[in-house]
Legacy VTK file of the C-alpha trace (Angstrom):
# vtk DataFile Version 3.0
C-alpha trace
ASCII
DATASET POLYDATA
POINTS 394 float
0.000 0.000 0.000
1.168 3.450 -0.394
3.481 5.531 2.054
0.178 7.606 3.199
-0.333 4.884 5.495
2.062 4.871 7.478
2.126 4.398 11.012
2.308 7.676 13.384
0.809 10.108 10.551
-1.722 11.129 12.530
0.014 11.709 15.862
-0.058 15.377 17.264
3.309 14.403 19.045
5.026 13.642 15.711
3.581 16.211 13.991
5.017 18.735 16.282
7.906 16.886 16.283
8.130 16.974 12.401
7.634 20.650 12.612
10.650 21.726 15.010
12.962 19.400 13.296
12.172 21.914 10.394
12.140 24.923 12.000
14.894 24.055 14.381
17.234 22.680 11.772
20.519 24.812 10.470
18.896 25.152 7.172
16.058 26.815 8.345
17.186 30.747 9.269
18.347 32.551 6.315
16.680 29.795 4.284
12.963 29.905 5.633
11.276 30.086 2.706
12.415 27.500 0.536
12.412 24.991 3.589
8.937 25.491 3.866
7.904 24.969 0.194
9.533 22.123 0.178
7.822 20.737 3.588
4.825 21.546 1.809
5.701 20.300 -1.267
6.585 16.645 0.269
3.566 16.503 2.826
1.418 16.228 -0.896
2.231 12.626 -1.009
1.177 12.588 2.828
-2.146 14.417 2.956
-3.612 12.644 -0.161
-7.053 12.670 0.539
-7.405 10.198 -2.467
-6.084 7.952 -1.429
-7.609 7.659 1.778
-11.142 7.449 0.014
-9.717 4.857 -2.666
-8.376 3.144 0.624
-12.007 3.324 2.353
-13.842 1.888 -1.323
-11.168 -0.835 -1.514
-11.811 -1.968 2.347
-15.234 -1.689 1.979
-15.840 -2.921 -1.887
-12.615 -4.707 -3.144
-12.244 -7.403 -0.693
-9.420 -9.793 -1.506
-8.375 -8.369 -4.678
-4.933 -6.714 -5.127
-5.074 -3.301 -4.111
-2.131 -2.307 -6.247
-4.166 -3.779 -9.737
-7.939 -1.954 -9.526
-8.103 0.574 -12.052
-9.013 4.056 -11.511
-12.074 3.878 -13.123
-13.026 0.660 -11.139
-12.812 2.840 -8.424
-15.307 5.555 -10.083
-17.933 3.739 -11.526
-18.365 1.866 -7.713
-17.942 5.464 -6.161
-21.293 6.112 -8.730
-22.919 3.347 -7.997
-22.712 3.715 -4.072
-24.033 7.104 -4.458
-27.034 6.380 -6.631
-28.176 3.486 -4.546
-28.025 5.619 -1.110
-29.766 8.383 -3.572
-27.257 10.841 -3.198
-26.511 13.704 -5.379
-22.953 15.237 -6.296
-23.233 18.289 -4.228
-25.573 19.891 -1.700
-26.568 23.010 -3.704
-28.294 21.282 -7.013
-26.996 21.513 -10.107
-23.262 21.580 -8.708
-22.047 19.366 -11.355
-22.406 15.803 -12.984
-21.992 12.674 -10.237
-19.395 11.121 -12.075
-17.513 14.189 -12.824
-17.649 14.641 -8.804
-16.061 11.729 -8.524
-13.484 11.683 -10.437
-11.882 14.863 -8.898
-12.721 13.094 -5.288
-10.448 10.361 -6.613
-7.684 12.711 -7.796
-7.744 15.411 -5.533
-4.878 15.779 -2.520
-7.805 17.828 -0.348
-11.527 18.649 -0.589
-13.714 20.220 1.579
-15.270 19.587 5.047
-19.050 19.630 2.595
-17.474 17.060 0.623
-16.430 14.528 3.137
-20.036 15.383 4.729
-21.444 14.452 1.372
-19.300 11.331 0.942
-20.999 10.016 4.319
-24.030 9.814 2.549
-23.032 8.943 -0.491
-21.304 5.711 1.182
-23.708 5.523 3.458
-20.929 6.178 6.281
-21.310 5.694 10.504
-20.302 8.996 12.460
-16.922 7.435 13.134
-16.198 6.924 9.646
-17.015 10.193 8.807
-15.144 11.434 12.186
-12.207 9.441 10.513
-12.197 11.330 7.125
-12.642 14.845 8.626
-9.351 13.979 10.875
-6.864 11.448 8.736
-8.183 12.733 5.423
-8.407 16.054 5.478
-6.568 16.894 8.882
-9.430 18.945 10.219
-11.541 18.545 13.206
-14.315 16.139 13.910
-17.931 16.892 13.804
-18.785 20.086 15.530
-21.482 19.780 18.215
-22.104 23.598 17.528
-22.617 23.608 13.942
-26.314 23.086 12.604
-25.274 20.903 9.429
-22.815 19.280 11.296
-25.011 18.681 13.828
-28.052 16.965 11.792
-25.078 15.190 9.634
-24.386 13.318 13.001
-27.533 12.801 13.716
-28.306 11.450 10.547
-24.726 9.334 10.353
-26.154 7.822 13.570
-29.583 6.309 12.852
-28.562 5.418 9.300
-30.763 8.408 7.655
-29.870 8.756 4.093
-29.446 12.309 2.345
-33.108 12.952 1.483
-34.214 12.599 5.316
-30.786 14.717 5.836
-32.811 17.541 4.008
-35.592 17.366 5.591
-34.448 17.473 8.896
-32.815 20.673 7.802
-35.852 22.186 6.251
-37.783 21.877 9.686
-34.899 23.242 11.637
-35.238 26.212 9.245
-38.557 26.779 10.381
-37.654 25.928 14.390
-38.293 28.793 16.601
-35.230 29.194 18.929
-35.171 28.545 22.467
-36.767 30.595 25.053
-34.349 30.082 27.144
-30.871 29.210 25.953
-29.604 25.700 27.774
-27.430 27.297 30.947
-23.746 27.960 29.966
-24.593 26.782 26.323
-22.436 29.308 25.007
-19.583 29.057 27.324
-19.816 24.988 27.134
-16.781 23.777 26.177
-17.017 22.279 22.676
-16.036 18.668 24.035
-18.971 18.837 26.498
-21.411 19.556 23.837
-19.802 16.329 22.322
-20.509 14.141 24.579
-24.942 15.794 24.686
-25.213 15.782 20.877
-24.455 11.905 21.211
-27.314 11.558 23.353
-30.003 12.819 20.578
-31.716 9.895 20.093
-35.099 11.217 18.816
-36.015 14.069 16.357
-37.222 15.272 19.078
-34.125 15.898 21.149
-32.792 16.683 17.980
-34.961 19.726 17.284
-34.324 20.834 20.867
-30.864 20.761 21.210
-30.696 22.813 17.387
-33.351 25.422 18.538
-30.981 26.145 21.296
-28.127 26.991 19.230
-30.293 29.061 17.268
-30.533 33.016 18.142
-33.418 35.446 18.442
-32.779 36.386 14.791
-33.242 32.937 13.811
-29.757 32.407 12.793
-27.121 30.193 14.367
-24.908 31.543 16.867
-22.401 29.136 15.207
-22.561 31.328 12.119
-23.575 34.322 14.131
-20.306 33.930 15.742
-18.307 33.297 12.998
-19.403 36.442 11.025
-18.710 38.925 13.840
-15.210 37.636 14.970
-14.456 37.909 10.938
-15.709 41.179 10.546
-13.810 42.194 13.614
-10.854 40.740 12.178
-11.382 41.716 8.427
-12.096 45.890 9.588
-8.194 45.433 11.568
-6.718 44.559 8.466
-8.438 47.155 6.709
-7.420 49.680 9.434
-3.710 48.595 9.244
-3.379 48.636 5.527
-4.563 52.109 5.731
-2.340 52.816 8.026
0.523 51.812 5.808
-0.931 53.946 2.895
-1.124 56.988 5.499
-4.526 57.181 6.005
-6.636 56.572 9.252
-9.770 55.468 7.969
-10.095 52.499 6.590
-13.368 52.489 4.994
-11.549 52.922 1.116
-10.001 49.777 1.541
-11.653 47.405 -0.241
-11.913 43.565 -0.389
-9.491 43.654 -3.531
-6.889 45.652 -1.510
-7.029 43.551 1.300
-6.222 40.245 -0.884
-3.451 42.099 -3.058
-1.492 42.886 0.457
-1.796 39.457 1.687
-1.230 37.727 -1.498
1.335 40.117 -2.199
3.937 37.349 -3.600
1.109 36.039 -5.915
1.932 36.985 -9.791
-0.585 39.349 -11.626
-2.117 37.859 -14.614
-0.889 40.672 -17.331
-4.331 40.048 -19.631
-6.999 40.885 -16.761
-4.540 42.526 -14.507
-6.007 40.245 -11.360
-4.101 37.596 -9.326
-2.990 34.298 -11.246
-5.454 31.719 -10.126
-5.718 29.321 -7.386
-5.671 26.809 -9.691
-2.154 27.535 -11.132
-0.354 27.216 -7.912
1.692 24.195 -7.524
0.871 23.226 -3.952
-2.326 21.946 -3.703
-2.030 21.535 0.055
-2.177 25.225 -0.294
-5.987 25.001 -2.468
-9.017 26.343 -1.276
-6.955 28.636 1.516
-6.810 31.405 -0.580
-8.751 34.643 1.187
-9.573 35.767 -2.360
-11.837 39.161 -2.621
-14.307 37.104 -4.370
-14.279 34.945 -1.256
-14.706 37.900 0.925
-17.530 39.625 -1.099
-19.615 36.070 -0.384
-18.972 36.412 3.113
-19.526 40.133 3.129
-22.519 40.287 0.909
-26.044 38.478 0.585
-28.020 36.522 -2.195
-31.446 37.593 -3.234
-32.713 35.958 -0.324
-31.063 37.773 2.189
-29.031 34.597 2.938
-25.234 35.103 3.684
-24.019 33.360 0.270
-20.468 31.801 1.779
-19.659 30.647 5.327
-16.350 31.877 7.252
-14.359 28.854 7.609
-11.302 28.617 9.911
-8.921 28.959 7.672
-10.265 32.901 6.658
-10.289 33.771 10.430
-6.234 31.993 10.857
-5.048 34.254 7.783
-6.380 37.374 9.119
-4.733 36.930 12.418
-1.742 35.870 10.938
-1.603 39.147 8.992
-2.580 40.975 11.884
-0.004 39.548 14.089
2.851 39.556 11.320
2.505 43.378 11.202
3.137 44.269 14.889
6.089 42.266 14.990
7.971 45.240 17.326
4.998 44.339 20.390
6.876 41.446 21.441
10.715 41.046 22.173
11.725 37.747 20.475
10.133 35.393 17.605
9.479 32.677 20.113
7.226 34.879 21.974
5.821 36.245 18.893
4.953 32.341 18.087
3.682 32.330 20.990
1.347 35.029 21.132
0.289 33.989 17.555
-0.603 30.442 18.665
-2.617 31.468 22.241
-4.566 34.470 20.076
-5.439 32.406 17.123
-6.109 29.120 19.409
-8.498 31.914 21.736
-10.434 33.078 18.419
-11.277 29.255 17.208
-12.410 28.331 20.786
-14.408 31.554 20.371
-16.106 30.711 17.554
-16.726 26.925 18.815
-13.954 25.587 16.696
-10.789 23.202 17.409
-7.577 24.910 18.218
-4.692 25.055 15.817
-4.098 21.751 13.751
-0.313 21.101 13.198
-1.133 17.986 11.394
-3.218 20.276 8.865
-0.821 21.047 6.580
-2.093 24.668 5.829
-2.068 25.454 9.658
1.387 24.210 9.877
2.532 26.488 7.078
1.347 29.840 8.711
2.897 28.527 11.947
5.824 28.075 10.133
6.210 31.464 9.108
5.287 32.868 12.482
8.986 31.469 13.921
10.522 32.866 10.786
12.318 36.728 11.012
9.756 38.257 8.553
6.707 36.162 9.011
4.551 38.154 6.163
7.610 38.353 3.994
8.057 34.194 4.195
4.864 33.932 3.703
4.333 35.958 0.788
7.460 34.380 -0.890
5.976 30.681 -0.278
2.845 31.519 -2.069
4.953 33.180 -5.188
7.285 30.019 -5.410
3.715 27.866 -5.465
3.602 29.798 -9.104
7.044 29.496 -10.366
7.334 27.420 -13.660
9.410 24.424 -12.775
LINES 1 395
394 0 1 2 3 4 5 6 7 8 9 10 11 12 13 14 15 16 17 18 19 20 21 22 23 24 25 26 27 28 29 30 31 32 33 34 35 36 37 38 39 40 41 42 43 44 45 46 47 48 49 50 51 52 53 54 55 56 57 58 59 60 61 62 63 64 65 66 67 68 69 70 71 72 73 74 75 76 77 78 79 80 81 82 83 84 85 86 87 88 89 90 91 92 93 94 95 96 97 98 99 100 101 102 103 104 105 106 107 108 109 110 111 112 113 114 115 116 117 118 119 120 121 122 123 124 125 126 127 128 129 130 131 132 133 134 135 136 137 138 139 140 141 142 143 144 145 146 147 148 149 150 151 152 153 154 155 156 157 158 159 160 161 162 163 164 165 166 167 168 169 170 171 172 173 174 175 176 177 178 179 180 181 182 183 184 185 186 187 188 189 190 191 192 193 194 195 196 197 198 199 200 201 202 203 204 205 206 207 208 209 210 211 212 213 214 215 216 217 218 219 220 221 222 223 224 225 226 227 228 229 230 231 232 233 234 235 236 237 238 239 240 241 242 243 244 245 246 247 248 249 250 251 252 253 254 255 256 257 258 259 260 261 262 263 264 265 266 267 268 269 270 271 272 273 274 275 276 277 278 279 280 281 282 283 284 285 286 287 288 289 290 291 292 293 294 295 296 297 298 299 300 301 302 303 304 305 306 307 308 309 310 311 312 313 314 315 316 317 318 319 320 321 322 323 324 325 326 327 328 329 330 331 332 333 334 335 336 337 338 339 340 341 342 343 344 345 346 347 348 349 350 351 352 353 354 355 356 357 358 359 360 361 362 363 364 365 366 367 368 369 370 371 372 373 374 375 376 377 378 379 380 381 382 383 384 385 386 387 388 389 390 391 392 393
């Protein structure tokens, strides 16, 4: 079987230990870039969430044939078939694209989206630890959150072996759910493994409907998402407020969401046609896809569909690269890079508990790259060059 498997890849311990052997090594001052393009560059053949899901198919579908001799397309036309006979469709907005066009990329793809693995638990009709399994080992992200509403009735539905249809109804009627009178005592403050351990004990639609119309607010949003949207606005308006700063102006309001991606992504090339940033696409390090804070990405976030519905969710990963920017611009607040690192880590660690996520993934190869950078001597300068060698023709 392939090197992905190997034992201890999914240990926090050697992941940190992978990561100071890096950053502690000789090579790594003077040199901090290129050391950690090519960490990222060899942790590809690591994080290959393709393999994991050919792995999971071949376990599950392949019994006692030779892993090494099934055919790619053995593995698609199954992946097809499992997802038409649990009546699954490619994507959970419709018309996404074509089911086996879906799953071809699933079975080529180094990392997808936490949708995508909630989709594939459907789709192959998966328990909660399965699922639990993929979000950890095959995407090196964190396991079902107890304070996310999707997440939430994805559990529920993993549990008593509900297929994708009942999935939608379930979150139809929590659409319509009136929240709480009175929030649950502490529910906000609960820490996010307590709230594990009740969202195991829904065991009826009923306690299922309860628990979600007490994460639900007066305004008949989630606080999960309420949350999320304040802490990145917060962030998102201090970036805006420093890069005016640097241009010599104290109000920020003229900075748009196009100036806010061209300072981060500084180190991206321009695309001399259009005169925008090369695409994601184009970069070379596809442990780096989907991170991108692009300022279409922040006009979704930002703005509203016709429905008055917030069109894209703030994900983890948008709230980590705004701190890091944040932080890598007031490098002269703290007297040494380890305590710089430090501050970093227990600020960005406080925001996700904040916002009911996990803390800071080392294993996650994306989160491991920013931290990388923090313990380098120009944080946003290492991090800007990383990104522009991602584009360099080889």
């Amino acid at each position: 079987m392939d090197t992905y498997l190997r034992e201890g890849f999914d240990f926090t311990g050697k992941a940190w230990d992978d990561f100071y052997n890096v950053i502690g090594s000789v090579d790594f001052s003077g040199k901090e870039e290129q050391a950690i393009y090519d960490v990222l560059k060899n942790n590809a053949g690591k994080v290959n969430f393709s393999d994991y899901l050919k792995r999971y198919i071949y376990q599950k579908s392949f019994p006692g044939k030779n892993y090494e001799e099934i055919p790619l397309e053995e593995y698609r036309s199954t992946l097809v078939a499992l997802f038409k006979d649990n009546q699954t469709p490619p994507g959970f907005e419709e018309g996404t694209t074509k089911l086996s066009a879906a799953a071809k990329n699933w079975l080529s793809q180094t990392l997808v989206s936490r949708k995508t693995v909630l989709l594939l638990g459907f789709g192959l009709a998966m328990t909660t630890a399965e699922v639990n399994d993929f979000l950890t080992k095959g995407i090196c992200e964190h396991k079902l959150n107890p304070k996310d509403p999707m997440e939430v009735v994805c559990r529920y539905c993993y549990t008593n072996r509900l297929g994708y249809y009942d999935f939608c109804q379930l979150m139809a009627e929590y659409a319509e759910l009136e929240p709480a009178v009175h929030s649950c005592s502490g529910f906000e403050d609960s820490a996010t493994g307590e709230l594990c351990l009740s969202v195991q004990e829904l065991e009826t639609e009923k306690d299922l409907m309860k628990y979600l119309s007490h994460i639900k607010d007066a305004g008949g949003v989630s606080k999960y998402s309420r949350t999320l949207k304040r802490k990145f606005t917060e962030l998102y308006d201090e970036v805006r407020l420093l890069i005016a700063g640097e241009q010599g102006h104290s109000d920020y309001t003229g900075i748009t969401p196009t100036d806010i991606e061209r300072t981060i992504y500084a180190g991206v090339p321009i695309n001399e046609k259009n005169r925008n940033l090369l695409k994601e696409a184009e970069c070379d390090l596809d442990v780096l896809c989907g991170k991108r804070l692009s300022r279409m990405r922040i006009g979704r976030i930002l703005g509203r569909n016709e429905q008055g519905i917030q069109e894209t969710e703030v994900n983890r990963f948008d709230l980590i690269t705004l701190n890091f920017f944040i932080c890598a611009q007031k490098l002269d607040a703290h007297p040494s890079v380890q305590a710089r690192f430090n501050h970093f880590y227990e600020e960005t660690n406080r925001i996700l508990r904040e916002c009911f996520m996990y803390e800071l993934i080392i294993q996650n190869p994306f989160e491991n790259f920013v931290l990388s950078c923090m313990l380098s001597e120009d944080p946003l300068d290492t991090f800007e060059s990383v990104w522009e060698m991602s584009y360099r023709e080889e």
